[in-house]
N, C-alpha and C positions, 0 to 999 in steps of 0.2 A: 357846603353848609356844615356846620356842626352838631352835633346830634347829644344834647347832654340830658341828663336827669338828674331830677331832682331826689333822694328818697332819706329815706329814716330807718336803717334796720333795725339798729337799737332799740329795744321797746314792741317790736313788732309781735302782736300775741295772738291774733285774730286770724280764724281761718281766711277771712274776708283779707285783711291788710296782709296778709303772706302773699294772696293773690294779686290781690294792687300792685305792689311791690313787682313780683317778677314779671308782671303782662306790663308793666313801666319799664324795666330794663330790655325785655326785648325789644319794645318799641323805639327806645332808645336807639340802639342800636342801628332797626332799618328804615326810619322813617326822617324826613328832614324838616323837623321841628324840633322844640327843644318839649321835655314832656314835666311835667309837676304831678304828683301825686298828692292827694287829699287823704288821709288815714286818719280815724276816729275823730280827736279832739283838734286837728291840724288841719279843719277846715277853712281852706283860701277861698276869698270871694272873689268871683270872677265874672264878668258886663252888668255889675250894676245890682247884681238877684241878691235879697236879702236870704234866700235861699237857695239857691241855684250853688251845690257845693260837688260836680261831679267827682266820681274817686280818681281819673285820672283825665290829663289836659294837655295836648296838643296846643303849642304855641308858637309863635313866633314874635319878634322880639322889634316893635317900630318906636321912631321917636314919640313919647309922650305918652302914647297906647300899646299895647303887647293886642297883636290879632290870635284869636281863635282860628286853630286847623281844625281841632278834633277833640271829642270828649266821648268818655267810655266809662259806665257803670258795669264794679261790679255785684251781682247780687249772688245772694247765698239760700238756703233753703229756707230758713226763717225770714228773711227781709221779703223775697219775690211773694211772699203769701199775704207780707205786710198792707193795712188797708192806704199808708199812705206811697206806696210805689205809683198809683200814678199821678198823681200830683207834682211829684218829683219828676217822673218822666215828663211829663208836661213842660213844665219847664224847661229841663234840659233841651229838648226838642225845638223848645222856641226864641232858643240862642242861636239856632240857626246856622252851625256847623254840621258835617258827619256825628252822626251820634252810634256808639257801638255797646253792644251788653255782654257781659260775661256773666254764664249761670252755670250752676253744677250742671254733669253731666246727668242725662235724661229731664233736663226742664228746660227744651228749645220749645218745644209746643206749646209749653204753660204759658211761657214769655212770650211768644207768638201773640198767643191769645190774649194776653192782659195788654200788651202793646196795641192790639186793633182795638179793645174795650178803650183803650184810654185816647185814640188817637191819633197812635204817636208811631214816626216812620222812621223804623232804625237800618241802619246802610250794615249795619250784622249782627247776627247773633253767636254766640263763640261758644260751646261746652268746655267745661275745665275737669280736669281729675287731676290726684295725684297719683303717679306712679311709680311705685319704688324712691318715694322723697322728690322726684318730678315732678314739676308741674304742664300738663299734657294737656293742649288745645285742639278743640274737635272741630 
């Protein structure tokens, strides 16, 4: 299978879309979907959700319909405190693939807990840092 991605780096300004961006290239890389990335204003709608705009999307490619693998939010220290994160997670959750969260590093437990408040069954939760211009998953 082919393994491509979709991304933008032109333009990329946001702590958040730097992160999008390279957790899409690796994934690219080891998984056998093809992957899309959603950054800021470049939200793709995806089963139907007039909201439902995960930052990144596992697919794969059928006649007439493209299926869901996988979709991965990620959040940053102001969005995970956001009052509408679980709304969002809701959704996401009820497309009914693997759902994954990337949060700064030291807020696996916050996101733990706003994910049981809201719900919502994530198959992971990932810490990110930068290090040394790296981007380093925990």
């Amino acid at each position: 299978m082919t393994m491509n991605t979709i991304t933008h780096e032109p333009g990329i300004q946001s702590l958040h879309d730097q992160v999008v961006n390279l957790v899409a290239q690796r994934w690219a890389k080891s998984l056998h979907c093809r992957i899309t990335i959603n950054t800021g204003s470049e939200k793709n709608r995806w089963a139907g959700s007039d909201r439902s705009y995960p930052d990144i999307v596992g697919w794969k490619p059928n006649l007439g319909r493209h299926t869901l693998e996988l979709i991965a939010e990620v959040a940053t220290e102001e969005s995970i405190a956001g009052a509408e994160v679980y709304r969002r997670w809701q959704d996401y959750a009820a497309l009914g693939v693997p759902f994954y969260l990337f949060v700064p590093k030291g807020y696996r437990a916050k996101a733990q807990q706003l994910a049981a408040k809201a719900g919502v069954a994530l198959n992971g939760i990932y810490e990110y840092a930068f290090v040394n211009g790296t981007l380093q998953l925990l």
